[in-house]
N, C-alpha and C positions, 0 to 999 in steps of 0.2 A: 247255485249249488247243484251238484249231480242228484238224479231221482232219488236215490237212497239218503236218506238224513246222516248218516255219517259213513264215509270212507272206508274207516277201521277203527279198531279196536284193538287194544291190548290180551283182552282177556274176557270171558266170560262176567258177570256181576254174577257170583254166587261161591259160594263157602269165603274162603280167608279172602281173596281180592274182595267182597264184599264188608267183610269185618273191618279188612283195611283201609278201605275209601270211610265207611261208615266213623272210624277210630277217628280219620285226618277231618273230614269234615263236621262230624260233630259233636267231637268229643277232644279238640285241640289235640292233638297227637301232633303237633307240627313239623314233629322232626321225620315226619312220615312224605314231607311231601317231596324231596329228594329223589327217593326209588319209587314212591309216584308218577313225578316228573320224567323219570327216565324209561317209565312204561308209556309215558304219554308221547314223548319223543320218538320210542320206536313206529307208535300208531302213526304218529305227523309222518314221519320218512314212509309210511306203507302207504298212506293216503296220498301222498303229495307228489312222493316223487323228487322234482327237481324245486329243491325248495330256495333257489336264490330267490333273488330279490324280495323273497316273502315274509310278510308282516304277520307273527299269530295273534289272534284276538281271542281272548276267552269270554265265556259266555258271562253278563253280573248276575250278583245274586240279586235279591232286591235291599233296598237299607234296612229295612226290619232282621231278614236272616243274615247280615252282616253282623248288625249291632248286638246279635241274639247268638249267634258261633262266636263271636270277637274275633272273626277274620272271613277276605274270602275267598272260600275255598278254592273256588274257579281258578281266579288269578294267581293264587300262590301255586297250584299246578305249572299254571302257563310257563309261569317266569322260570320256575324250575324244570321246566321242557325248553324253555330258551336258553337257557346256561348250557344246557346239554347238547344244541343243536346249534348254537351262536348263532340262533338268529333273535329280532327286536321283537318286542312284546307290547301294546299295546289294550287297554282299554276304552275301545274307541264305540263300544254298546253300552249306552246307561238303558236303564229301566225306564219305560215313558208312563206305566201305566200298572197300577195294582192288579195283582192274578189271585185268583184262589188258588190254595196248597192242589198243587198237584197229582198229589198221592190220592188214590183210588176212584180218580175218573177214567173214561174214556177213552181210546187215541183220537175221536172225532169231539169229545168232551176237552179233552186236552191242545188240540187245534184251536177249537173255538177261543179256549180260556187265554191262549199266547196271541192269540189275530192283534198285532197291532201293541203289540205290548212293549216290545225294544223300539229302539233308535239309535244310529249312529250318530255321535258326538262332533262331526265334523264332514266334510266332502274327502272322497277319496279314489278320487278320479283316475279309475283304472289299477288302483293299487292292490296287490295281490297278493290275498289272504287265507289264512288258514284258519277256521273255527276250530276252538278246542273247551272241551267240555270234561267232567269226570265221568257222565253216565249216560247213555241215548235209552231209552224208555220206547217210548211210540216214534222217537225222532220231534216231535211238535215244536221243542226248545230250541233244537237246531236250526230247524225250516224256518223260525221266526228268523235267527239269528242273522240267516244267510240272506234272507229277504230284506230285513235292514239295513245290512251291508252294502247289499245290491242297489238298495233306493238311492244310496248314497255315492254310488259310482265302483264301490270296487268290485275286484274281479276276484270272486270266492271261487279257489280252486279244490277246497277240499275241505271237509270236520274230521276230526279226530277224538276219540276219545279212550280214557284206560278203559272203560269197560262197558260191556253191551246186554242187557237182560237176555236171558236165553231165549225170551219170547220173541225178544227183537230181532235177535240174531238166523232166528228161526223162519222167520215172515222177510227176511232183509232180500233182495235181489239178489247178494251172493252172503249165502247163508253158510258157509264153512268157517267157524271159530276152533278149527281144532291144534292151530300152532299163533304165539306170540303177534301179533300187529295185525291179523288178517282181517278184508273186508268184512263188513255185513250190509 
């Protein structure tokens, strides 16, 4: 995965795009994940580029906030970014290892907590993919993501995601979110 944890973004994470993601993820708004998917898809095309032969994988949730949203989130993005970009969508990261909630640690706090936490589901010897996510924070989610991917042989050309914290977007290597898909 390039230094930066995700490629691009859609959008900023803050006012409505955050009520938005906030609505689909955890409050079943399902029928949101469509024009979700299709901000996720502009991010895929701004990060990627040339997306033949590319496989998206979304980031899992764990089974707990599965069974706790009754859906997940991630993946029902992805899939609906695959419709839009025709390309295949797999689930090839399960969770290998319990994390603590996220929310209001650290980005070194947050590293720590993801070291080792994904696994790819199978070998994927040189197969070349796109991480996709709904939100990049500190990036830590990502980097684990990309780093599983990697043990496992594929060739992670890019993350993508709808929306990037202004913090992130802010501290990102290229830090201009002021139009649709742009890096951070």
């Amino acid at each position: 995965m390039p230094a930066r944890a995700a490629d691009a973004a859609a959008a900023f994470y803050e006012g409505p795009v955050r009520e938005i993601l906030l609505a689909h993820k955890e409050r079943g708004r399902l029928g949101l994940a469509r024009p979700l998917g299709t901000a996720l898809a502009a991010a895929t095309r701004a990060a990627a580029g040339d997306l033949r032969g590319v496989l998206l994988v979304p980031v899992p949730s764990s089974p707990a906030a599965v069974r706790a949203r009754g859906h997940d989130h991630a993946r029902r993005l992805a899939a609906a970014a695959a419709r839009e970009l025709d390309l295949p969508v797999a689930a090839l990261l399960a969770v290998a290892r319990r994390t603590r909630d996220q929310s209001g640690l650290t980005a070194a706090a947050r590293a720590a907590n993801l070291d080792g936490a994904l696994r790819a589901r199978r070998r994927l010897d040189g197969r070349p993919v796109v991480v996709l996510d709904d939100v990049v924070t500190t990036g830590a989610t990502l980097a684990e993501a990309g780093r599983a991917l990697r043990a496992a042989g594929a060739d992670v050309r890019a993350a993508a995601v709808v929306a990037a914290t202004v913090r992130r977007a802010r501290t990102g290597k290229n830090s201009s979110l002021s139009s649709p898909a742009t890096e951070v």
